[in-house]
C-alpha positions in Angstrom: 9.0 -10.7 -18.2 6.2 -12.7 -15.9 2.9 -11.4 -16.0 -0.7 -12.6 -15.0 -3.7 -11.7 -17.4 -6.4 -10.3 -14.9 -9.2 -9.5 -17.5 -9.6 -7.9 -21.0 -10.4 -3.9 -22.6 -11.9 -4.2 -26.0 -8.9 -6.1 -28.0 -6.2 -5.8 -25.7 -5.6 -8.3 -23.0 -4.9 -6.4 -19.3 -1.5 -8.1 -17.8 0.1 -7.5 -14.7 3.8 -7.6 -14.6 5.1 -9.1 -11.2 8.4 -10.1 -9.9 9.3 -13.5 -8.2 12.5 -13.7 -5.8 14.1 -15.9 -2.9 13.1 -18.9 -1.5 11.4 -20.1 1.5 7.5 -18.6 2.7 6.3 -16.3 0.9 6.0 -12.1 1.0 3.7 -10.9 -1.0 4.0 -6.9 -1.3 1.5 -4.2 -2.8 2.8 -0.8 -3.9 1.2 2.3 -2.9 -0.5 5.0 -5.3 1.7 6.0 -8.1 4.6 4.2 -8.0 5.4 0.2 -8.6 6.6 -2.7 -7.0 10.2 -1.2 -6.7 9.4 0.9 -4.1 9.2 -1.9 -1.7 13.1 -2.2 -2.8 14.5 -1.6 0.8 12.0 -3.9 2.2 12.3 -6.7 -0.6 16.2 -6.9 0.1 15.9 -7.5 3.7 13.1 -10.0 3.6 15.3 -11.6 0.6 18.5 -11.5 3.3 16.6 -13.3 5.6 15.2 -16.1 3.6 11.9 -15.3 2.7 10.6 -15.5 -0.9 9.7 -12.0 -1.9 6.6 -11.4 -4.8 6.1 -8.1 -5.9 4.0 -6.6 -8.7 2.5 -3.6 -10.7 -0.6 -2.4 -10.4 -3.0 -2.2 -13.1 -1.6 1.5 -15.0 1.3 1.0 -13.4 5.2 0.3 -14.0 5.3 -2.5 -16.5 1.8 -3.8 -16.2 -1.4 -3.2 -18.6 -2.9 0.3 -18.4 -6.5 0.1 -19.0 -9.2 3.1 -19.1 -11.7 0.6 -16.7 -10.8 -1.3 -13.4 -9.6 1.2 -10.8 -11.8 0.4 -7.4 -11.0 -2.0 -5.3 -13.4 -4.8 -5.8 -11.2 -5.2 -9.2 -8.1 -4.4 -7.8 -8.4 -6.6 -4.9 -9.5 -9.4 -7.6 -6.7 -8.7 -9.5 -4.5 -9.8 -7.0 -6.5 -12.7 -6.2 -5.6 -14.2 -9.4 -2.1 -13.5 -8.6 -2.0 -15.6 -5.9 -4.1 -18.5 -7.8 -1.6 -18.1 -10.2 1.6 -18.7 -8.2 -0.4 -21.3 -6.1 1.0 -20.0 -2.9 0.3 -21.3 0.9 1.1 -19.3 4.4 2.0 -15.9 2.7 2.3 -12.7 4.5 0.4 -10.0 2.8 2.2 -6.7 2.5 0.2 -3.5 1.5 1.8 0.1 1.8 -0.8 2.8 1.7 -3.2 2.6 -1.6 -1.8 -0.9 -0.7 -3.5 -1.6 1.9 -7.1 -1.5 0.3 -6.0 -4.2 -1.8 -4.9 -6.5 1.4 -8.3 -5.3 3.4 -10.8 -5.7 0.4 -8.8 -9.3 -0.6 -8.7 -10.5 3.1 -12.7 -9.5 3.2 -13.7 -10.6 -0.4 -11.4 -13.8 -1.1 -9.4 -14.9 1.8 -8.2 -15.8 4.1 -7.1 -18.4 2.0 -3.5 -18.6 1.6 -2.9 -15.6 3.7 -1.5 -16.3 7.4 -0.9 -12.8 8.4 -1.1 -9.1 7.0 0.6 -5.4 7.4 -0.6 -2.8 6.7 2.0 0.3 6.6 0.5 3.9 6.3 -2.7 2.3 5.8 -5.9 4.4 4.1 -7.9 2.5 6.1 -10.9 2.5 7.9 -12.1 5.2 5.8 -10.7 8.3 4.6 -14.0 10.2 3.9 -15.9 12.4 6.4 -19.6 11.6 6.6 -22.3 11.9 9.2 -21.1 8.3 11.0 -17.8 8.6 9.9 -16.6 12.0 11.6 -12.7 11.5 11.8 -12.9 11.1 8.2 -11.3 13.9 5.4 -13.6 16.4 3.8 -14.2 15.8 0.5 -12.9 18.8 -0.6 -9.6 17.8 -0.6 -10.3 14.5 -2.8 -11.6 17.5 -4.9 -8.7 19.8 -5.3 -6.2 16.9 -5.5 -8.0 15.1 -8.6 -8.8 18.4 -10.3 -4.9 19.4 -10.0 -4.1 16.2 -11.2 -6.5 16.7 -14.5 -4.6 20.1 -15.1 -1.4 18.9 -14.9 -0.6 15.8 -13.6 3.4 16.4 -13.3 3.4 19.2 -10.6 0.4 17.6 -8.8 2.9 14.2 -8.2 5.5 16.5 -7.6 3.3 18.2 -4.3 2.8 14.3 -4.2 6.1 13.5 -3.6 6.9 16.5 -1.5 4.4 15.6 1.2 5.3 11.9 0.8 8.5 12.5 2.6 8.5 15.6 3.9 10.7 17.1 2.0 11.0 20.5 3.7 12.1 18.2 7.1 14.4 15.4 5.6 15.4 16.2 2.8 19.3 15.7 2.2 19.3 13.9 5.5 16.5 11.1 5.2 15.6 11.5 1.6 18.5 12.4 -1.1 17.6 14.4 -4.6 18.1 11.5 -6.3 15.5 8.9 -4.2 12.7 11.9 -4.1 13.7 12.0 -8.3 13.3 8.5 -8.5 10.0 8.5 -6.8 8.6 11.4 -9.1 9.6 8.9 -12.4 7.5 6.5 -11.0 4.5 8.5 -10.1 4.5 10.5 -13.8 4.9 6.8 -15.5 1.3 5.8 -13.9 -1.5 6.5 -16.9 -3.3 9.2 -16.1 -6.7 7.0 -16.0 -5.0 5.6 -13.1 -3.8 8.5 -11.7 -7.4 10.3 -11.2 -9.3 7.1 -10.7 -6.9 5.6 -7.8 -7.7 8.9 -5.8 -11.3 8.5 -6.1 -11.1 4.4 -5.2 -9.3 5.6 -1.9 -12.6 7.1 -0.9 -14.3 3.7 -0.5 -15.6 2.4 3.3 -13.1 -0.5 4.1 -15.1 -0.6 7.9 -16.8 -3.8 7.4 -14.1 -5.2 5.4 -11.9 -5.0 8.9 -14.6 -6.5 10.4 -14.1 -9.8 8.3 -10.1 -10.2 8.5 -9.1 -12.9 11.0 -5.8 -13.7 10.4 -3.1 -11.5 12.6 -2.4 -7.4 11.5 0.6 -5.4 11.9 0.2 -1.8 11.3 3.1 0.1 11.1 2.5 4.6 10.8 4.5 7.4 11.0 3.3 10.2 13.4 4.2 13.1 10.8 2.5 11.6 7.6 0.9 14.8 6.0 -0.9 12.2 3.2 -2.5 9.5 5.4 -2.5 11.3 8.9 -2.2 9.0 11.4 -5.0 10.1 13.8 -7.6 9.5 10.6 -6.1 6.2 9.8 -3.9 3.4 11.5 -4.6 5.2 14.8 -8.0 4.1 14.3 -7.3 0.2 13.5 -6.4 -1.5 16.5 -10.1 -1.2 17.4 -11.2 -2.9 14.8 -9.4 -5.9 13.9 -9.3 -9.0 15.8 -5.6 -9.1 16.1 -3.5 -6.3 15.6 0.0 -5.1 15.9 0.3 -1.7 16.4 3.8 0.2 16.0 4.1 4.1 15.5 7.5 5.6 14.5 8.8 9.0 15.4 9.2 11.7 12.9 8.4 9.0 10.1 6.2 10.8 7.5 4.0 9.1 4.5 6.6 7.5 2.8 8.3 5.8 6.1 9.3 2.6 3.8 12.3 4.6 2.6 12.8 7.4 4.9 12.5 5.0 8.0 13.5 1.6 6.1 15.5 0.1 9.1 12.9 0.6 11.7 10.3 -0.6 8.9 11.9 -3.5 8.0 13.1 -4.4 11.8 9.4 -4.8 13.0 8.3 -6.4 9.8 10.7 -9.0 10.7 9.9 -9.5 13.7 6.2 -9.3 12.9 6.5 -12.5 10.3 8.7 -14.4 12.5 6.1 -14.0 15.6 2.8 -12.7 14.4 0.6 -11.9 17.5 -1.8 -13.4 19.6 -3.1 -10.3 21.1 -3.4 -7.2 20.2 -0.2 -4.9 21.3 1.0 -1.7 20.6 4.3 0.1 20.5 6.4 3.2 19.4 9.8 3.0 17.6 12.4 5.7 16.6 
């Protein structure tokens, strides 16, 4: 199995496990909170169909990799995947982030890059910034960073179970969009993350990614559904276009939080289309 080693806890080296597939420019892909790099599965198999080389990998206290006590806010996270990169010494790679995700692209981008990195997407980002203060009014009240990390320190399996629920609205599309068995195979991967990561991710998504977006040059695509109950829309990647230089903005119908799986064609249709002519302007669209 490949790994990276990123840094060190007392005795124990911390790895992270990553996968390497395909040929041709590269896709590199970061998972959302509590789950792996094998929820990108639906997009990795298209971007694989149509040539690309696709890199995925596990977050730190995640799926196969290391699962420290320390090292979950973004500066490390997004440093984490800068020696990824170093690592595999890639050039003109498109830089993938789902949710959680998508702190790692913004704070990398802002922090360490461009560098290899010719275009991003960002796909029910977190960002600008999820917490309501005085200049920040759109935001979430803290309260309900509150209740989710003190459900999750009571009993971790229900709370990823409500997780899950909300990711893709279950009560809407399930047995249609989302069978038993996908929903089941989400929940295996959320209850696998260590519990340091579990409480510790949810406080990390609080952080202020504004002037990160401020710094990221290359071109954007955002891609949100308009029902997501996790990372509402208006609060998040409705706010984006503003503030990057070059955005692609696409919205999709009825998609909820977890629109990688429940919307996969429409995902994966203007991903394509995004890496095979990123913008020079910002635009904006709907699909479903």
């Amino acid at each position: 199995m490949p790994f990276v080693t990123v840094g060190r806890e007392n005795s124990a080296a911390i790895r992270i496990y990553y996968e390497d597939h395909g040929s041709g420019s590269p896709v590199v892909m970061v998972h959302g909170y509590a789950q792996n790099g094998r929820s990108w599965e639906k997009q990795e198999a298209a971007l694989l169909a149509a040539g690309y080389r696709v890199i995925t990998y596990d977050r730190r206290g995640c799926g196969a990799s290391s699962r420290p006590s320390i090292g979950y806010d973004f500066d490390t996270l997004a440093g984490d995947l800068d020696v990824l990169l170093r690592r595999l010494d890639l050039r003109g790679v498109v830089l993938a982030g789902f949710a959680m995700g998508t702190g790692e692209v913004a704070r990398y981008l802002a922090a360490h890059g461009p560098g290899p990195v010719k275009a991003a997407v960002l796909v029910a980002p977190l960002l600008p910034f999820l917490l309501r203060t005085n200049d920040n009014p759109d935001g979430i009240d803290r309260s309900v960073f509150d209740r989710l990390t003190a459900r999750i320190a009571a009993d971790r399996p229900a709370a990823m179970k409500d997780f899950m629920d909300r990711s893709y609205n279950i009560d809407l599309l399930g047995g249609s969009r989302v069978s038993d068995q996908a929903w089941q195979n989400s929940f295996y991967m959320a209850i696998s993350v260590s519990a340091h990561a579990a409480v510790r991710c949810v406080t990390a998504c609080l952080e202020d990614f504004r002037a990160d977006l401020a710094k990221i040059s290359v071109p954007v695509l955002v891609v949100h559904g308009d029902q997501d109950r996790v990372l509402p829309y208006e609060a998040t990647g409705g706010r984006l276009p503003a503030l990057l230089r070059n955005p692609r903005s696409i919205v999709i119908a009825g998609g909820p939080h977890a629109i990688i799986w429940t919307h996969a064609d429409e995902v994966n249709q203007v991903l394509l289309d995004f890496i095979g002519n990123p913008p020079s302007g910002s635009q904006n669209g709907q699909a479903g």
